[in-house]
TIRONU-552319 format. One record per residue (C-alpha): residue in one letter; z, y, x. Coordinates in steps of 0.2 Angstrom, whole numbers, plus 2048, in hexadecimal, padded with zeros to 3 digits. Example, Ala and Ser with C-alpha at 12.3 -4.5 7.8 and 13.67 -1.06 7.14 Angstrom:
<recs>
{A,{827,7EA,83E}}
{S,{824,7FB,844}}
</recs>
This chain:
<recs>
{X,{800,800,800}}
{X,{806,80A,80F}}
{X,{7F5,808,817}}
{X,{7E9,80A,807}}
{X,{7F2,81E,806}}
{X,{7EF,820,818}}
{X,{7DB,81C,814}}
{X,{7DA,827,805}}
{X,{7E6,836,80F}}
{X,{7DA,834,81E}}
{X,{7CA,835,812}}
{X,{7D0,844,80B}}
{X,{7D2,84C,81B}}
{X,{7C0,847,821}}
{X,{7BA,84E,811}}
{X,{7C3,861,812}}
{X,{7BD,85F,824}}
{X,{7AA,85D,820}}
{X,{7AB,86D,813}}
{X,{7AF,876,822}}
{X,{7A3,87F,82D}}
{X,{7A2,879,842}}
{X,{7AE,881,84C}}
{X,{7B9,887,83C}}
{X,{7AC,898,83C}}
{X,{7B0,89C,82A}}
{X,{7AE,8B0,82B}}
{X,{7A6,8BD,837}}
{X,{7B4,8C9,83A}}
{X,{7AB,8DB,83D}}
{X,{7B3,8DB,850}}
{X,{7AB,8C8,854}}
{X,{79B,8D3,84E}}
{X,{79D,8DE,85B}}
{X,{79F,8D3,868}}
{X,{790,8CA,866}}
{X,{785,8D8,864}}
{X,{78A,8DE,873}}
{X,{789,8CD,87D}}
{X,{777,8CD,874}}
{X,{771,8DB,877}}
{X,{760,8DA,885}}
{X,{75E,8EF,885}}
{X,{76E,8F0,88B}}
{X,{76A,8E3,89A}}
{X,{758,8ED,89B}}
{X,{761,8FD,8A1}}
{X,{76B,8F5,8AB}}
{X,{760,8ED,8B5}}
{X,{757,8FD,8B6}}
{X,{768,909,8BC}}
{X,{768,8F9,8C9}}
{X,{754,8FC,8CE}}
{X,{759,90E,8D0}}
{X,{768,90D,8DA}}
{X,{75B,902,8E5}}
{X,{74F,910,8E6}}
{X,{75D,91B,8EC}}
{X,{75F,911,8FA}}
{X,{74D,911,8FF}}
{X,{74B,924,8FE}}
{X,{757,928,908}}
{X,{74E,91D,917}}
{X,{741,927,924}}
{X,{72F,921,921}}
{X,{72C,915,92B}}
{X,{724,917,93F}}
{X,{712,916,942}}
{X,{70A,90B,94F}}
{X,{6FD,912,959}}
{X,{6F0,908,963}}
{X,{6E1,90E,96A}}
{X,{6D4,910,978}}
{X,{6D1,922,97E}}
{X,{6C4,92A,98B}}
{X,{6BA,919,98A}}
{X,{6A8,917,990}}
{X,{69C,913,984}}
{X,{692,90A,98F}}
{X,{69A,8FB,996}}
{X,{6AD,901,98C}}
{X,{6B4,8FB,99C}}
{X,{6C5,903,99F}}
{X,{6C5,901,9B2}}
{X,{6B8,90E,9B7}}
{X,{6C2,920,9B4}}
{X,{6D3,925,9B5}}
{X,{6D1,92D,9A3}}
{X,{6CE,91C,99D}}
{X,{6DE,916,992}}
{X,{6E5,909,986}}
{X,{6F1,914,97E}}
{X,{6FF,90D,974}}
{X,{70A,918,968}}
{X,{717,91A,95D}}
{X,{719,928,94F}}
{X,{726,92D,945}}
{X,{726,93A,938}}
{X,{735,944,931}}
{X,{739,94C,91F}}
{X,{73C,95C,91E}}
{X,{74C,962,91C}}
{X,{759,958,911}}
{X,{74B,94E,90A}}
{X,{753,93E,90B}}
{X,{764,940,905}}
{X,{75F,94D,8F7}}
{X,{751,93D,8F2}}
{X,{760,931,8F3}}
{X,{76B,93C,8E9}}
{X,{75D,93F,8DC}}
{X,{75A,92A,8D9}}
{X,{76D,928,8D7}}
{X,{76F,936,8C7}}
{X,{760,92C,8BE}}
{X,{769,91C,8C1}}
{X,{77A,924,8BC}}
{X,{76F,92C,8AC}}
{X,{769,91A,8A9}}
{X,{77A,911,8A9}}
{X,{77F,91F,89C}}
{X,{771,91C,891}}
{X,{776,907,893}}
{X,{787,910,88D}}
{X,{781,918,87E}}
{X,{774,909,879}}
{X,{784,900,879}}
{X,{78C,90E,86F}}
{X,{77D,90E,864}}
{X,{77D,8FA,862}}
{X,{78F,8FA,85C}}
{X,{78C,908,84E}}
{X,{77B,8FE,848}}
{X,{788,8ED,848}}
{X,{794,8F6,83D}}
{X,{788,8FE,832}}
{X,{77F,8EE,82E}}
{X,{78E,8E2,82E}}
{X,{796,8EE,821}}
{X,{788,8EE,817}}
{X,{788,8DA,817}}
{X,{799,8DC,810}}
{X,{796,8EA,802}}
{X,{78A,8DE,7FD}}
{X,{793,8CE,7FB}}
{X,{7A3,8DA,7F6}}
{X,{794,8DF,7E5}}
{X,{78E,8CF,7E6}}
{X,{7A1,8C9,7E0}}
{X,{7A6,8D7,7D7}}
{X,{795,8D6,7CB}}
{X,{799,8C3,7C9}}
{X,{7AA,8C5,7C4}}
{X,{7A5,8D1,7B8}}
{X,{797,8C4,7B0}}
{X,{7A4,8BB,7A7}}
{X,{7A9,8CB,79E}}
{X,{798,8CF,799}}
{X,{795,8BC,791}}
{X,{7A6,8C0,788}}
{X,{79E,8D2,782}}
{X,{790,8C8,77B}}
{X,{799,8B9,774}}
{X,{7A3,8C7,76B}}
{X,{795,8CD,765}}
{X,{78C,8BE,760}}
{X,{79B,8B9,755}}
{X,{79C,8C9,74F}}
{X,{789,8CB,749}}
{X,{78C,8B9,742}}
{X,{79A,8C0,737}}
{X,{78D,8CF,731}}
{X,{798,8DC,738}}
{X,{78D,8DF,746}}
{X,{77A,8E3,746}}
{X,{76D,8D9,751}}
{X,{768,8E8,75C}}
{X,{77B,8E6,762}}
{X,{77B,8D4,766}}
{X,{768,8D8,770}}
{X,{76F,8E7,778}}
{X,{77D,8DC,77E}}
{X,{772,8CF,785}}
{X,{767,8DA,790}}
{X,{775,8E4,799}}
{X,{779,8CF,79E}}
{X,{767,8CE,7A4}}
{X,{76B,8DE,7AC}}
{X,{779,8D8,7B5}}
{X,{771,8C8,7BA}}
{X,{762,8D1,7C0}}
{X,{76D,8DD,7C9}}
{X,{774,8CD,7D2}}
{X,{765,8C8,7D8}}
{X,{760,8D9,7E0}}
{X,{771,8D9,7E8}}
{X,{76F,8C8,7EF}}
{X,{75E,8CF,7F7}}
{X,{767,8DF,7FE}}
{X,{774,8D1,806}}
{X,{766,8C6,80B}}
{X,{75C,8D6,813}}
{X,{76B,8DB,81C}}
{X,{770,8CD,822}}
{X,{75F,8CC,82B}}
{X,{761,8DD,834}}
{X,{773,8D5,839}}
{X,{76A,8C8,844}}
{X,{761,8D5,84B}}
{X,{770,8D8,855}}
{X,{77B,8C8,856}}
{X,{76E,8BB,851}}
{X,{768,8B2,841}}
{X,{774,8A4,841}}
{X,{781,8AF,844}}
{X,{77E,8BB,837}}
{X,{77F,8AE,829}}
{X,{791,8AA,82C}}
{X,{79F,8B0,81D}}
{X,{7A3,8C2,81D}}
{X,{7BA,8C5,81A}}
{X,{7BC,8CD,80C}}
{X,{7C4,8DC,812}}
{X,{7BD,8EC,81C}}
{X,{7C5,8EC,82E}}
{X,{7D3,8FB,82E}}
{X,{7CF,907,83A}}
{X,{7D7,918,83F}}
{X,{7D1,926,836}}
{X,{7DE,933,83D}}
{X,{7D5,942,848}}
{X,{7E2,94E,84F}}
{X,{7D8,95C,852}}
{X,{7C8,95D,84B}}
{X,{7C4,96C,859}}
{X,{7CA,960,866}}
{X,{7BF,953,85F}}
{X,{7AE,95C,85F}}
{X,{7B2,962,873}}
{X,{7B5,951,876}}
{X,{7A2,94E,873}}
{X,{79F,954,886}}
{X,{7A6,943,88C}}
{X,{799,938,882}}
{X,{78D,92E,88C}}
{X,{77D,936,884}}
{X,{783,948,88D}}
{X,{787,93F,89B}}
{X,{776,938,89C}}
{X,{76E,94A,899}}
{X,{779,951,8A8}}
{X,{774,944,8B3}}
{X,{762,94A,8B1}}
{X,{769,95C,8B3}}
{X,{76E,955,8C3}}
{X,{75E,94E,8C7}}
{X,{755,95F,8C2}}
{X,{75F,968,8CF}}
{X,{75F,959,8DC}}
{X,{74A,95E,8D8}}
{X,{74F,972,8DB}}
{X,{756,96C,8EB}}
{X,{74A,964,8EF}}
{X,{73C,972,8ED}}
{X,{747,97D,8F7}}
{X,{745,970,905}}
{X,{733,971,907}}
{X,{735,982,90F}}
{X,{73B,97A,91E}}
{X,{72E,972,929}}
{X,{72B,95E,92A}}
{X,{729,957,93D}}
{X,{723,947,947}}
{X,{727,941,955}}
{X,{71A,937,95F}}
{X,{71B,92A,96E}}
{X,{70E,924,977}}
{X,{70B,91A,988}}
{X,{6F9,919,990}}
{X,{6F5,909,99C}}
{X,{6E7,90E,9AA}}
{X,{6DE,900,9B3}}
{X,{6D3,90A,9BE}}
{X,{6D4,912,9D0}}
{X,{6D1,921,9D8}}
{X,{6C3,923,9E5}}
{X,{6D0,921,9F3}}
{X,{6D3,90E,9EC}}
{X,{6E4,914,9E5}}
{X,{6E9,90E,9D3}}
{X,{6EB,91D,9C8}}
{X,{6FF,91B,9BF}}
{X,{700,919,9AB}}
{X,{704,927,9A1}}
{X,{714,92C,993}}
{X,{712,937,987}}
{X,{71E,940,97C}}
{X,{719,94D,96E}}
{X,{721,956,95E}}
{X,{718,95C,94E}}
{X,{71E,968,941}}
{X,{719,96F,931}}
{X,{716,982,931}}
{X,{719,985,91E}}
{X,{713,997,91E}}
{X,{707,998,910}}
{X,{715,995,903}}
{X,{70F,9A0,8F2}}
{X,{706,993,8E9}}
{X,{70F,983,8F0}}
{X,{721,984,8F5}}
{X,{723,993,8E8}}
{X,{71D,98A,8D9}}
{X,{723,97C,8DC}}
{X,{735,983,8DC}}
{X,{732,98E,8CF}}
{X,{72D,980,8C5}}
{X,{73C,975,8C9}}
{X,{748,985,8C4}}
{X,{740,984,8B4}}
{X,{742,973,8AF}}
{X,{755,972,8B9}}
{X,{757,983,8AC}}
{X,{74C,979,89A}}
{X,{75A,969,8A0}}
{X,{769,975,89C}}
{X,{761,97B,88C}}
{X,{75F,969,885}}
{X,{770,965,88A}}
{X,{777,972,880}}
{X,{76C,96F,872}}
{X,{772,959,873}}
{X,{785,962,871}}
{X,{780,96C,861}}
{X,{778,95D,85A}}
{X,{785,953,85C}}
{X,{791,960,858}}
{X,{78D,960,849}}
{X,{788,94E,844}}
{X,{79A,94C,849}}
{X,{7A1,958,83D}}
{X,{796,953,831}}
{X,{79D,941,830}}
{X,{7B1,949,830}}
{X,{7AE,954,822}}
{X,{7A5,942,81B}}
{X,{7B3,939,81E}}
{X,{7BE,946,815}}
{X,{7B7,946,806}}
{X,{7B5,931,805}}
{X,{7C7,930,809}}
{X,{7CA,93B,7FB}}
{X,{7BC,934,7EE}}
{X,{7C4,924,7F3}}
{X,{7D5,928,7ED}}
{X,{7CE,930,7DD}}
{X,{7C7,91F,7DA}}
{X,{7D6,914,7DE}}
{X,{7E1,91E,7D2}}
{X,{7D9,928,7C7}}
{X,{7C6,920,7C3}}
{X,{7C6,910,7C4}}
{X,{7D8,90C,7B9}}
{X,{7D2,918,7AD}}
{X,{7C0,90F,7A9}}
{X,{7CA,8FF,7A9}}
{X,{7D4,904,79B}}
{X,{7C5,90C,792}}
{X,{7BD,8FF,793}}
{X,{7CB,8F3,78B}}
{X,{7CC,901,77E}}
{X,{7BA,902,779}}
{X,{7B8,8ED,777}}
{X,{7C9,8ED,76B}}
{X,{7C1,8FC,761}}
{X,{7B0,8F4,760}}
{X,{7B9,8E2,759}}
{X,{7C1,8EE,74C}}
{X,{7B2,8F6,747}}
{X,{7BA,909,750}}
{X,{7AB,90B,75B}}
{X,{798,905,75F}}
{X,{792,8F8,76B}}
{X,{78D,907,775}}
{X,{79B,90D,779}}
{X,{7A4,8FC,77F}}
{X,{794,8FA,788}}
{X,{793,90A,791}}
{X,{7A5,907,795}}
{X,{7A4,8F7,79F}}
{X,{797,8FF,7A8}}
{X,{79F,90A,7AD}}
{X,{7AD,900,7B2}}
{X,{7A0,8F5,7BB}}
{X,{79B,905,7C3}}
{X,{7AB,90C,7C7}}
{X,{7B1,8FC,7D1}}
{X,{79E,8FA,7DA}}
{X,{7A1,90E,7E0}}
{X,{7B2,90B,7E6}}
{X,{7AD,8FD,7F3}}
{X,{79D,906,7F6}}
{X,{7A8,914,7FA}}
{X,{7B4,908,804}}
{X,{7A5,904,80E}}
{X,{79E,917,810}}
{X,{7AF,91B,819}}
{X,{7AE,90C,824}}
{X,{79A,910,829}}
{X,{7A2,924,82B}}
{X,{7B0,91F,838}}
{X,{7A3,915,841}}
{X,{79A,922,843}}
{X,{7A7,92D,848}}
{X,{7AB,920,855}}
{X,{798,920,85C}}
{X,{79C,934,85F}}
{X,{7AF,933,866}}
{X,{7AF,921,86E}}
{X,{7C1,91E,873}}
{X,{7CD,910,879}}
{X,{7C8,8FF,876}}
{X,{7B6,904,870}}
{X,{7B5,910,880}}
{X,{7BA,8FF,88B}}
{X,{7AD,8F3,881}}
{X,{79F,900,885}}
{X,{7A3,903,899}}
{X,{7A7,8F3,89E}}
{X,{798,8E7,8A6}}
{X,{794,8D8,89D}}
{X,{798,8C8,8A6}}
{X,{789,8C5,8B4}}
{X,{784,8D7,8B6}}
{X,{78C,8DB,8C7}}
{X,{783,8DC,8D6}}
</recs>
């Protein structure tokens, strides 16, 4: 007997085991999200790689060019090209190395090292980017299923409104455009399933986009993460902007544009070479002495004196887009400025529609509609009237979760603008594999 309930308790545990998906991966949290869009993510690795193909450039213009050999026959004889007959004749052999003018190197050096350093900022804010499109998208999975459930819980109630109906048309007390009217606000709801199961279908799709299809048909929880929504100073806030990684990729160009001012200024110097050479000499002199090989030593340089419509333009132009950088970076801070703002006087207001709807709204079309049903089985009101209410209570529930969900999308944004803390950590620190 003992055994037999053993069998049957270990069947049953095999069965709840099965209903269970792999790994125990029931829900998606919003955070695991996260994660794996930015593991995922290959324009985030693409950047990289390139700051790292930079920051190897830098390297390599900061080297002198590299020597010249020289080999060649001078003063030979085009009769016999014998190299024995004169002491002019020569086989000369030479090296030749040529010098940037100036700071050239170090300022070409410096110059490669801002772009990589404006790369890695732009890997920061893709990843800042990434995170935002994660949220957006994941909270629009769960809106989605959150209508999905609140429209199904509300099919019962619409079934009832009909069957109520129904038996009151049965009775004659009611009219057949009643018990029709009842019916296709049903088929409304029903159809208004379907498009919702669509939407979640649809965004569920863009999900994968950013942590993979398999992934992105896992279960949703059903609550919205909590997040802080506190700002103490909404001042110091918006000059907090400065410190976001897309200003910091702009004054890295800035940096670059006056790395390119520098090096304008440069070319007013002169470039030089210096040249070593050694002749061999075969022949003899008429006395029957040999005649001794010959070293030479020699210095070019650059005479820039003819300067108006090279050195000046070319400087004049690199003032100009040193001084076109600075306006663009002012006009990235008003821009997102005021996207900033924008999205603190948004979340304002949802918090506050939000708490309308909590404890104003929603009880208030929930006890209207209980009203209106009682009054219409008395024969005290239409079917209008107890169908426009539960509408509206339908409505009223579907805003508040979709106004759940705006206030959720808002912070995230907000945290795109001000990243901070842990999301500031997630953004900056290399992926596993992406040191040198």
């Amino acid at each position: 007997m003992i055994e037999h309930k053993t069998l049957i308790r270990f069947l049953l545990i095999g069965a709840l085991l099965s209903l269970c998906p792999s790994g125990f991966t029931q829900t998606l949290s919003l955070e695991h999200a996260e994660s794996l869009a930015l593991e995922k993510d290959p324009g985030y690795q693409g950047l990289m790689k390139q700051s790292r193909a930079l920051e190897d450039d830098a390297i390599a213009e900061s080297q002198l060019p590299d020597p010249m050999l020289m080999v060649g026959w001078l003063n030979v004889p085009v009769a016999d090209f014998a190299l024995d007959e004169e002491p002019m004749n020569q086989l000369r052999v030479g090296l030749k190395q040529n010098f940037p003018v100036g700071d050239t190197l170090n300022l070409k050096r410096k110059s490669a090292l801002a772009d990589a350093s404006r790369v890695r900022q732009q890997s920061v804010t893709r990843r800042l980017m990434v995170l935002q499109n994660t949220r957006n998208t994941w909270i629009e999975v769960w809106y989605g299923e959150a209508s999905l459930k609140i429209v199904r819980e509300n099919e019962p109630m619409f079934e009832q409104l009909r069957d109520v109906t129904a038996s009151l048309y049965r009775t004659g007390r009611k009219g057949l455009d009643d018990l029709v009217r009842s019916e296709l606000e049903l088929q409304r709801l029903k159809d208004r399933e379907v498009r919702i199961t669509e939407n979640v279908g649809r965004q569920r799709a863009f999900l994968g986009r950013w942590i993979g299809s398999e992934e992105s048909r896992l279960l949703l929880p059903e609550k919205l993460p909590v997040w802080e929504t506190h700002f103490a100073d909404r001042m110091a806030d918006s000059s907090q902007i400065v410190a976001h990684p897309l200003v910091r990729a702009m004054d890295e160009r800035i940096a670059k544009l006056q790395q390119g001012v520098e090096l304008a200024r440069e070319q007013y110097k002169p470039a030089w070479s210096l040249e070593l050479g050694y002749a061999f000499r075969n022949a003899q002199r008429p006395n029957g002495a040999e005649v001794s090989d010959l070293a030479s030593l020699s210095a070019s340089v650059s005479l820039p004196v003819f300067t108006a419509k090279r050195q000046d333009k070319r400087l004049s132009s690199a003032n100009r887009q040193a001084n076109a950088g600075l306006d663009q970076r002012l006009d990235l801070l008003y821009e997102l400025k005021s996207r900033l703002e924008a999205e603190l006087v948004t979340l304002d207001r949802l918090n506050e529609r939000i708490e309308l709807y909590d404890s104003m709204i929603l009880p208030q079309t929930q006890e209207q509609a209980q009203v209106a049903l009682l009054s219409y089985k008395a024969d005290r009101s239409d079917f209008t009237e107890v169908m426009r209410s539960h509408v509206a209570q339908l409505e009223s529930t579907l805003e508040l979760e979709r106004l759940q969900a705006d206030r959720l999308k808002s912070i995230a944004a907000i945290k795109y603008f001000l990243p901070r803390g842990e999301d500031l950590d997630r953004v900056s620190a290399e992926l596993p594999g992406e040191s040198k």
